[in-house]
KOLMI-569220 format. One record per residue: x, y, z of N, C-alpha, C, O in turn; residue in three letters. Coordinates in steps of 0.001 Angstrom, whole numbers, plus 500000, padded with zeros to 6 digits. Each point is the difference from the previous one (the first is absolute). Layout:
BEGIN
ATOM     n_X     n_Y     n_Z    ca_X    ca_Y    ca_Z     c_X     c_Y     c_Z     o_X     o_Y     o_Z  residuo
ATOM       X       Y       Z       X       Y       Z       X       Y       Z       X       Y       Z      ALA
...
REM end
This chain:
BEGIN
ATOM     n_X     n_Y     n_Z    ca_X    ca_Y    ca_Z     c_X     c_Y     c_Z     o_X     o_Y     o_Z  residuo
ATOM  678604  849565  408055  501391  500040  500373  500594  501286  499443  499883  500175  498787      UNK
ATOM  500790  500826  502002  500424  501071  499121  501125  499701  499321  500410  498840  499958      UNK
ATOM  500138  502041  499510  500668  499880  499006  501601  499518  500561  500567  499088  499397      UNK
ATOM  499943  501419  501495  501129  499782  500498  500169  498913  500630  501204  499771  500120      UNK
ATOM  497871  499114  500538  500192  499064  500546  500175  498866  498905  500742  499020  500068      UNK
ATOM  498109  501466  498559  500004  499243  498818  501189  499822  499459  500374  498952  499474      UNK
ATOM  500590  502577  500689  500930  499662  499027  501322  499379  500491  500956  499772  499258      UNK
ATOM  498992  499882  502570  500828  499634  500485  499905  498399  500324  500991  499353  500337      UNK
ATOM  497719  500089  499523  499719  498657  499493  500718  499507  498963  501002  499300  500144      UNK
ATOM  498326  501181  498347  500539  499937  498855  501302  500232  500168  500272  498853  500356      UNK
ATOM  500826  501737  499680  501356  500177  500046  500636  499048  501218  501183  499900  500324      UNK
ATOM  497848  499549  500147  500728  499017  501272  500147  498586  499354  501046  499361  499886      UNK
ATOM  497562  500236  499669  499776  498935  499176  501086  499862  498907  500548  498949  499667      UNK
ATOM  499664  502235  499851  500664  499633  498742  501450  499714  500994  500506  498884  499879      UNK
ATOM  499811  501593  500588  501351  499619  500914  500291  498868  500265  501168  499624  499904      UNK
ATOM  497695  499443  500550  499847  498937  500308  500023  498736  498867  500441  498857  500122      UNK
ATOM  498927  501789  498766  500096  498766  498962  501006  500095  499186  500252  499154  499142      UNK
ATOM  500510  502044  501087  500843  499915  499271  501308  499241  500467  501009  499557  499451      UNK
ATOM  498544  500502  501673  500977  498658  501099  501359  500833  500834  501158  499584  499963      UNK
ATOM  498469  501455  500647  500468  500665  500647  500089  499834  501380  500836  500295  500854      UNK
ATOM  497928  499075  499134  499947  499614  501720  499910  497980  499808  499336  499067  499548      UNK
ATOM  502042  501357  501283  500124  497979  499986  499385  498811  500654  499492  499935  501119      UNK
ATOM  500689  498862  497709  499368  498789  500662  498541  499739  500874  499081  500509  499360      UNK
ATOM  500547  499004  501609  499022  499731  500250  499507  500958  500582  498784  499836  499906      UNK
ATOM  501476  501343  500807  499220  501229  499970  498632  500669  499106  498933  500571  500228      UNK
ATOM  501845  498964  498673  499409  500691  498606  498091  500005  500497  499240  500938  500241      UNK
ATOM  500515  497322  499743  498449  500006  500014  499411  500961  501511  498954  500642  500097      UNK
ATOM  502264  499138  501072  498928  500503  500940  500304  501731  499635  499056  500692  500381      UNK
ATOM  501711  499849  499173  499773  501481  499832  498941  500452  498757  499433  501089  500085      UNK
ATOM  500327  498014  498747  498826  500314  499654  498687  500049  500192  499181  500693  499396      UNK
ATOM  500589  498303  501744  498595  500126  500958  500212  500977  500542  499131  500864  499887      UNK
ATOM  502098  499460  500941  499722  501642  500932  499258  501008  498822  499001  500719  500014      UNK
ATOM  502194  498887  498809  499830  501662  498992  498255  500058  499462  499244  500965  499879      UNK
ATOM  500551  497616  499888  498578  500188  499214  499005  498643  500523  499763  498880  499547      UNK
ATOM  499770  501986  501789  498976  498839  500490  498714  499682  498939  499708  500799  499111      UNK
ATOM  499718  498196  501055  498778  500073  498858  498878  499739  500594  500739  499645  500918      UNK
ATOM  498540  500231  499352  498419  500361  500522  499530  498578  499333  500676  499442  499137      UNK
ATOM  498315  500134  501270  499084  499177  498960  499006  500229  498744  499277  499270  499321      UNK
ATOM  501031  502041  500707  499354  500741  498591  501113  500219  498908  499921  500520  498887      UNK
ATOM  501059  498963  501733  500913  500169  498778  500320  498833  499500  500748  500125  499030      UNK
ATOM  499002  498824  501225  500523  498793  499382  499266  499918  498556  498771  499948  500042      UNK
ATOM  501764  500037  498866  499206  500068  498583  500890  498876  499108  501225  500102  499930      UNK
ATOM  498231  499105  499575  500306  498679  499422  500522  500561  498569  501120  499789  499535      UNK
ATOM  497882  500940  499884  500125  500574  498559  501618  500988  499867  500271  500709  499031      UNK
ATOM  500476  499130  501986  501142  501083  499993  500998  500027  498335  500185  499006  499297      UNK
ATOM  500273  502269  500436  500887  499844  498731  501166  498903  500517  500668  499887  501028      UNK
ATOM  499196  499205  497443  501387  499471  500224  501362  500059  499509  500927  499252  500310      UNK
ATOM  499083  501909  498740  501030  500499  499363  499802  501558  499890  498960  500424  499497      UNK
ATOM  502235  500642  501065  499919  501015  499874  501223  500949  500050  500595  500310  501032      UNK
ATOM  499720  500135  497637  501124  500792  499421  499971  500632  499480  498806  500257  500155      UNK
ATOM  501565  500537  499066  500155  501079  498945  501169  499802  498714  500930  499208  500154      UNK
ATOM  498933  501508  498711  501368  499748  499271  499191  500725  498913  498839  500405  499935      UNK
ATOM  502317  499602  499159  501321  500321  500623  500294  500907  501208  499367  500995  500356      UNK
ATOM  502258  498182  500469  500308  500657  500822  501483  499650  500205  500457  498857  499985      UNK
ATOM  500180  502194  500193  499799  501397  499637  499378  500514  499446  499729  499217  499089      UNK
ATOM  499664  501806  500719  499155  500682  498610  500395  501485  499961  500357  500699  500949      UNK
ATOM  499479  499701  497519  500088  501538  499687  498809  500213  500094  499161  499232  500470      UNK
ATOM  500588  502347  498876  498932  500585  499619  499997  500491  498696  499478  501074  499701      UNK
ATOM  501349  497833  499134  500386  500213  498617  498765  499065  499888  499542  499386  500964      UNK
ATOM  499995  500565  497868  498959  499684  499225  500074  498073  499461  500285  499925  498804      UNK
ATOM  499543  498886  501763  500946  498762  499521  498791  499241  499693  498834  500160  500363      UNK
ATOM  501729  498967  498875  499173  498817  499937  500247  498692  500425  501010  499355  499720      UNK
ATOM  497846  500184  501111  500001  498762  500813  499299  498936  499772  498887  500090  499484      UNK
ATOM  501746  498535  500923  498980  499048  499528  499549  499266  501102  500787  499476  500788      UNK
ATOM  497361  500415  499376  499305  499735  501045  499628  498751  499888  499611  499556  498920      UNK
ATOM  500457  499715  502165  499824  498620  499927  497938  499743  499817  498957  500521  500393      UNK
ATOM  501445  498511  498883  498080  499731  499338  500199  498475  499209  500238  499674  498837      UNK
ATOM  499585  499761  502141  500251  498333  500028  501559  499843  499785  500928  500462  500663      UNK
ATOM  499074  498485  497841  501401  499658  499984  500583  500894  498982  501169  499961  499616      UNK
ATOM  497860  500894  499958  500819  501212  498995  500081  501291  500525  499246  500100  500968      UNK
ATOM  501303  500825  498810  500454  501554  500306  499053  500885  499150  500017  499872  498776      UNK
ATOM  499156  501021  501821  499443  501179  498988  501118  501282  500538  500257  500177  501190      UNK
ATOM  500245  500532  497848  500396  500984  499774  499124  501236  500679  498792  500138  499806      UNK
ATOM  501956  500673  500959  499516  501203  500815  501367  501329  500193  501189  499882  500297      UNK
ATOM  497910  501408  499358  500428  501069  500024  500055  500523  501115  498831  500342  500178      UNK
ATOM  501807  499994  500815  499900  500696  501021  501092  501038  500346  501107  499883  499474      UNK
ATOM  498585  501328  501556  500908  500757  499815  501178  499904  502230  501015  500484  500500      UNK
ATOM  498054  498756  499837  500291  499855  501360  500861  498625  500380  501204  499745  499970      UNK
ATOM  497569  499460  500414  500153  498733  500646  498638  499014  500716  499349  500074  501042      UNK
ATOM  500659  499314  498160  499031  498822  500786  499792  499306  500865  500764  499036  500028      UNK
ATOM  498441  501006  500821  499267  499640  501526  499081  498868  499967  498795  500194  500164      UNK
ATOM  501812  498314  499582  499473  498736  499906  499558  499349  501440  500592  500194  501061      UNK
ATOM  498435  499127  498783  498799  499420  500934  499307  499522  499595  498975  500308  499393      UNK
ATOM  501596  498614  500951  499195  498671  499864  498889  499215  500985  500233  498855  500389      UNK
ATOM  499045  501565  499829  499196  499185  501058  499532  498609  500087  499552  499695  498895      UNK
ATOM  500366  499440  501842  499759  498563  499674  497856  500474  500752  499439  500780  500770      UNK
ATOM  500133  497737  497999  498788  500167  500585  499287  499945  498390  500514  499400  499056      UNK
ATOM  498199  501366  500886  499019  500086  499171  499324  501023  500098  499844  500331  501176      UNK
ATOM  499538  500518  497876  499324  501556  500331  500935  501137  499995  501170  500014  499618      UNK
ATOM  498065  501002  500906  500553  500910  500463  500378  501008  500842  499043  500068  500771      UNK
ATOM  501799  500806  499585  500263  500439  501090  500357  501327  499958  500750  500309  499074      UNK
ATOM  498835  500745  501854  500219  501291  500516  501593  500532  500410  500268  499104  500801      UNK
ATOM  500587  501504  499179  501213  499547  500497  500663  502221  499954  499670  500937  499273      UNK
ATOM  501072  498970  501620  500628  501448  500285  501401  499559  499569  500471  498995  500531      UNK
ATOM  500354  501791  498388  501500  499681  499836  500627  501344  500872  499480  501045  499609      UNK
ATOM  501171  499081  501101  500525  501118  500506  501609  499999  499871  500684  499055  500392      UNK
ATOM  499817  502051  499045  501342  500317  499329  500923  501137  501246  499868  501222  499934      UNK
ATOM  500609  498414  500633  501152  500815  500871  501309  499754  499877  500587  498945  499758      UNK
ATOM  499938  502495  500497  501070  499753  499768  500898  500285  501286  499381  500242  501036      UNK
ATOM  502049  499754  499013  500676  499460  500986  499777  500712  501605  500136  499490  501111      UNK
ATOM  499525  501690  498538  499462  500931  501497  499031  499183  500323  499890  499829  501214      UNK
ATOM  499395  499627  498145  498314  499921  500108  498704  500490  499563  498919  499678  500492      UNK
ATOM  501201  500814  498919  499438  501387  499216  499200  499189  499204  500625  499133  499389      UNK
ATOM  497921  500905  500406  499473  499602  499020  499786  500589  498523  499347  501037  499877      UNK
ATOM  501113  498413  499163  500467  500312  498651  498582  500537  499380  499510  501059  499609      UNK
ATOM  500095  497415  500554  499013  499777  498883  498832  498784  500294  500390  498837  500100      UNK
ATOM  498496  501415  500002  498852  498863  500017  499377  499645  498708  499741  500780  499083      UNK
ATOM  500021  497754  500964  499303  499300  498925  499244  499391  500280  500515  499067  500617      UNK
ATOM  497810  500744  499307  498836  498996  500518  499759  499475  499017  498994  500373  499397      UNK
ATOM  501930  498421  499981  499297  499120  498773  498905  499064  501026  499860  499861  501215      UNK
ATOM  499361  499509  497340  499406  498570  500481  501154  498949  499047  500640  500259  498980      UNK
ATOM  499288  498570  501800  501146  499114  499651  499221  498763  499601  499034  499613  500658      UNK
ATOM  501272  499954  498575  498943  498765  499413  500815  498488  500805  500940  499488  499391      UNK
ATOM  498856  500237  501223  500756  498093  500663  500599  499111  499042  499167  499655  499163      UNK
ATOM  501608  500007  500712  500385  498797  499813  500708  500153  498549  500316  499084  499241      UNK
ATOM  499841  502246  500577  501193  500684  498673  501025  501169  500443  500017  500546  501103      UNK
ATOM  500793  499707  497855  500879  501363  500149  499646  501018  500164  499949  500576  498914      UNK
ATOM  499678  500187  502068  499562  501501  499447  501158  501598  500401  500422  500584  500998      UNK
ATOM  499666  499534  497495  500952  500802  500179  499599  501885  500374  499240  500697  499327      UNK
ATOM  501285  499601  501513  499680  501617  499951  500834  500698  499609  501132  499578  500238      UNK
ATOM  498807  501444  499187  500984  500886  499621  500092  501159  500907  499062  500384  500698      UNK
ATOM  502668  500416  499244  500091  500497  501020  501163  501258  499060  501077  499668  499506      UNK
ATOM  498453  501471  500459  500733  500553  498874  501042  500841  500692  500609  500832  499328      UNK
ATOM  499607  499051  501736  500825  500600  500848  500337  501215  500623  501049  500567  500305      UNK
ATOM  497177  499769  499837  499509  501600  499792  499571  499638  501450  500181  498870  500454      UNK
ATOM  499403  501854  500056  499499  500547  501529  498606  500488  499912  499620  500446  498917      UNK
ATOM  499274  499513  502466  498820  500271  499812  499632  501581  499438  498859  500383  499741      UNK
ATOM  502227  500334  500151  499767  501438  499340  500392  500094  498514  500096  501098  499452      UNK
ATOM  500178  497498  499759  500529  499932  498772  501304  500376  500121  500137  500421  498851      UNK
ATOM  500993  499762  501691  501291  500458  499859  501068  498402  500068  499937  499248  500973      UNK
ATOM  500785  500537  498073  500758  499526  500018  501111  500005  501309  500499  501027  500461      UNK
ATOM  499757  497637  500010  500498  499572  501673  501476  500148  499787  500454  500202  498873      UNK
ATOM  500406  499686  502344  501314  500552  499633  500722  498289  499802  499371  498992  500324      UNK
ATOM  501717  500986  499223  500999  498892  500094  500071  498891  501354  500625  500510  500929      UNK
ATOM  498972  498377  499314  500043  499450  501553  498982  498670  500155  499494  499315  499112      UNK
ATOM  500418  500599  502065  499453  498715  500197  498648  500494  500516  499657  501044  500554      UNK
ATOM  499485  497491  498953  498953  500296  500226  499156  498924  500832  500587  498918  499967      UNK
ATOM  498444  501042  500632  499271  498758  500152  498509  500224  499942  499307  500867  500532      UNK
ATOM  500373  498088  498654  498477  499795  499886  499415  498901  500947  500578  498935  500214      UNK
ATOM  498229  501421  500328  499201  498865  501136  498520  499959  499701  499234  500958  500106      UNK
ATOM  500427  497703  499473  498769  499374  499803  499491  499916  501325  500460  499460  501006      UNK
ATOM  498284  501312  498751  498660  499410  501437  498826  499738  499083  499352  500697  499219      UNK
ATOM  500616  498051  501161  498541  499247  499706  499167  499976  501257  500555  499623  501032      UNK
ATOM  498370  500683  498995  499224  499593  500995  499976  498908  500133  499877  499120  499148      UNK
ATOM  500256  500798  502125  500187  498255  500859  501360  499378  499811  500342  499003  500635      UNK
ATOM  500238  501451  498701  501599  499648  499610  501059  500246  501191  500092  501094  500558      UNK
ATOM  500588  497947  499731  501355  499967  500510  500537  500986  499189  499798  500276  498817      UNK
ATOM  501088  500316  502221  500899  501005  499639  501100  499354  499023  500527  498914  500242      UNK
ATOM  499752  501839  498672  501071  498849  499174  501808  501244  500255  500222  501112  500479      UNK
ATOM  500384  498093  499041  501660  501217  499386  500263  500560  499118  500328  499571  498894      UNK
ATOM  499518  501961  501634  499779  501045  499507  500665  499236  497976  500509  498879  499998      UNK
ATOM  499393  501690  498982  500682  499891  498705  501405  501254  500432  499854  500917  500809      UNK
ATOM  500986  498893  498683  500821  500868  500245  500866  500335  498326  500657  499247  499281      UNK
ATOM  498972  502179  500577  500314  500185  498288  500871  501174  499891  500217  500797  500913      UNK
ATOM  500119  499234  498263  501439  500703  499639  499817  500917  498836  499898  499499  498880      UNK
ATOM  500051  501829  501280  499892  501010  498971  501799  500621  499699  500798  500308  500885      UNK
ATOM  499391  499720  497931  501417  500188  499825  499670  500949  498639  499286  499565  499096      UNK
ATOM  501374  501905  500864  499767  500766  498967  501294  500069  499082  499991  500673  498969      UNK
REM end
């Protein structure tokens, strides 16, 4: 899919869940926007996926990451990119970071372990190392075999 049809999906979708387009419409314009094949149906899909803090700077903070029913303490200088996958094992996964043109920021290929938190860090730098300007951002998980999920939508404020 090139890039421009991608990013006019993604920015449609998000239109849509954000409840822009009304009432019972909603489901049949997301089949137009994102037909799915039978290779995409994947059971193992994330079932929680956010970031935070958000808003976020690019000041230096400390955060506390969820790890059962207690908090471990974490240094970060960005913002965290949580994904949770339901399931067991592990998994291959593309995080892709754009921002409001479409423009791809920044790529991340973690492996994601099932059925815990996994947090990524995201220091708010760009694939040439340069610190990103003030604005909105969105990050999009592709798992292989995965339903398309909604976009994360994150907030850099200097």
């Amino acid at each position: 899919m090139d890039r421009q049809v991608h990013v006019q999906r993604l920015l449609f979708e998000i239109e849509i869940n954000a409840g822009r387009v009304g009432g019972g419409g909603r489901d049949r314009l997301r089949r137009e926007v994102a037909p799915r094949s039978a290779g995409e149906h994947f059971i193992n899909m994330p079932a929680h996926q956010y970031n935070f803090p958000n808003p976020f700077n690019l000041i230096d903070k400390s955060v506390t990451l969820r790890a059962g029913t207690s908090g471990v303490a974490s240094n970060i200088r960005g913002t965290y990119i949580v994904i949770a996958p339901t399931g067991s094992g592990s998994e291959d996964i593309k995080l892709r970071i754009y921002n409001v043109a479409g423009d791809l920021v920044r790529e991340f290929k973690p492996t994601l372990t099932r059925g815990q938190y996994n947090y990524i860090e995201w220091d708010g730098r760009n694939t040439a190392g340069d610190d990103v300007a003030s604005g909105v951002y969105f990050a999009a998980v592709d798992a292989a075999g995965a339903p398309k999920r909604t976009p994360i939508k994150m907030v850099l404020v200097k």
